[in-house]
Residue, then its C-alpha position, 0 to 999 in steps of 0.5 A: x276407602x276402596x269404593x272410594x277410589x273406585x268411584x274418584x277414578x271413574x269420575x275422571x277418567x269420564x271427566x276427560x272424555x268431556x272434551x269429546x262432549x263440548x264438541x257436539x253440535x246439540x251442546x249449543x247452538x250460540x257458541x261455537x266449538x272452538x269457544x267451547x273448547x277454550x272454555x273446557x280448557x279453562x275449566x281444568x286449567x283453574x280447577x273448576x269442578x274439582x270441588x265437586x270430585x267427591x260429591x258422588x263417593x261421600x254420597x255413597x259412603x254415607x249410604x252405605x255406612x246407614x245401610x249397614x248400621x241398620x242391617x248389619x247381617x247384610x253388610x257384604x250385600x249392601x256394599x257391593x250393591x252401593x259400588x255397582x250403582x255409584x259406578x253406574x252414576x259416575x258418568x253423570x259427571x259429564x254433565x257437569x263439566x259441560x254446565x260448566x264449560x258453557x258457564x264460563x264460555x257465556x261470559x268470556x270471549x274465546x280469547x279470555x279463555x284461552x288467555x286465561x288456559x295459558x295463565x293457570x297451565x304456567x309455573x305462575x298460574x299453578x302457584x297462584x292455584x296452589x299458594x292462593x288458599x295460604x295467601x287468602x288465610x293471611x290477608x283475612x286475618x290483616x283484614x280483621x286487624x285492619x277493621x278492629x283498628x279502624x272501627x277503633x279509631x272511628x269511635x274515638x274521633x267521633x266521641x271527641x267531636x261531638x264532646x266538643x260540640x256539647x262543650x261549645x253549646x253548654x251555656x256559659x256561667x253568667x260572671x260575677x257581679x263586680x260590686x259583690x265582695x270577693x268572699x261571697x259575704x253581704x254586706x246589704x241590710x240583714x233580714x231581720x232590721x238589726x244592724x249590719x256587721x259594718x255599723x251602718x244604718x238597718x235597711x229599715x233607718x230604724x235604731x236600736x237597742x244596742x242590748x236587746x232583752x231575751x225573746x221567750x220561748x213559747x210553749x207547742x200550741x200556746x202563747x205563753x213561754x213554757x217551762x222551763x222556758x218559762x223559769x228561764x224567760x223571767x229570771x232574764x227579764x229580771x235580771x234586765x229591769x233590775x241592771x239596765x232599767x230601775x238599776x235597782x241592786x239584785x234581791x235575793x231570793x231571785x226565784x220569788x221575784x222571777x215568778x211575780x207578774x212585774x219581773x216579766x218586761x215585754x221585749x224592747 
């Protein structure tokens, strides 16, 4: 802490003395005095080069800190040596108060300067200083706000537009034939010749059987009604020569006449 303070204090007491160093005739040849003088003014009026105070002293602290941390029985020596070499470098700081009064002169007119001394050496310029790091804080955090809600609402709007479009591209769904039935049923021909629900004609103008016979169930692989398809397949055949063709009355045992080859009537 105490080289600390020391150097700070070198440092401005050689920054004031800058004044002095604007005003010699090798510092510039294509800015007059004056203009550096404004300039100067300017520099210390808005606090130009008061970030940079510390560079030296926190360069020495470090240095001393890592000196001692690897040679801790010296750490008198090495604490005074720092001081003395940090204090010799504090006069470099002129150096950057002239860069800096030369930066500012390059691009403002002597009148800008001295405008802008006079500005910041007011009670308003020195608030604007002082208040300004608190009032930037404020303004970055309506900012991020502000952005949230305008990248928000830049998404919504877009989706919706271009929702809008794909609906508007979608083919429309063709409309329905007025001659179908409202309840999707087809009254047309079946597949199959039979007659239709409504009592018409097939699609085929055929007539037919109103009682159809059963249709055997073959056997995998054979052409021949399996069992017990086969049982089945003769007992209606049966059933049907004796009802609806020789109407001849019902003898039993079924089961011998099911099985002789004359009971089975190819159907239709």
């Amino acid at each position: 802490m105490m080289l600390h303070k020391r150097v700070r204090r070198l440092s401005t007491l050689l920054a004031a003395s800058v004044v002095l160093a604007l005003s010699s005739p090798a510092f510039s040849q294509d800015i007059s005095e004056s203009h550096l003088k404004a300039a100067r003014a300017a520099v210390v009026a808005i606090h130009a080069t008061d970030p940079f105070d510390n560079i030296l002293p926190q360069a020495a602290a470090a240095l001393e800190n890592q000196l001692i941390q690897k040679n801790p029985d010296m750490q008198e020596l090495i604490g005074k040596t720092v001081t003395e070499k940090a204090i010799g470098l504090a006069s470099r700081r002129a150096d950057l108060e002239k860069e800096a009064a030369l930066a500012y002169a390059k691009v403002f007119s002597e009148k800008d300067l001295n405008d802008i001394a006079t500005f910041y050496s007011s009670d308003a310029g020195k608030k604007l200083l002082d208040s300004g790091p608190a009032v930037t804080r404020d303004l970055v955090k309506a900012a991020d706000i502000w952005q949230n809600g305008v990248a928000r609402d830049l998404a919504q709007q877009v989706g919706e537009t271009l929702a809008a479009a794909a609906k508007a591209a979608a083919p429309a769904k063709p409309a329905q034939d007025a001659t179908a039935p409202a309840d999707g049923s087809d009254n047309s021909a079946p597949a199959d010749g039979s007659a239709p629900a409504d009592g018409s004609a097939p699609a085929d103008n055929s007539q037919t059987d109103p009682i159809q016979p059963f249709q055997p169930v073959t056997a995998a692989g054979s052409e021949e009604p399996g069992f017990p398809g086969l049982f089945f397949w003769r007992l209606a055949a049966y059933l049907w020569r004796s009802l609806f063709i020789s109407q001849e009355p019902i003898r039993w045992p079924v089961t011998t006449m099911i099985f002789s080859s004359s009971a089975v009537v190819p159907a239709g």
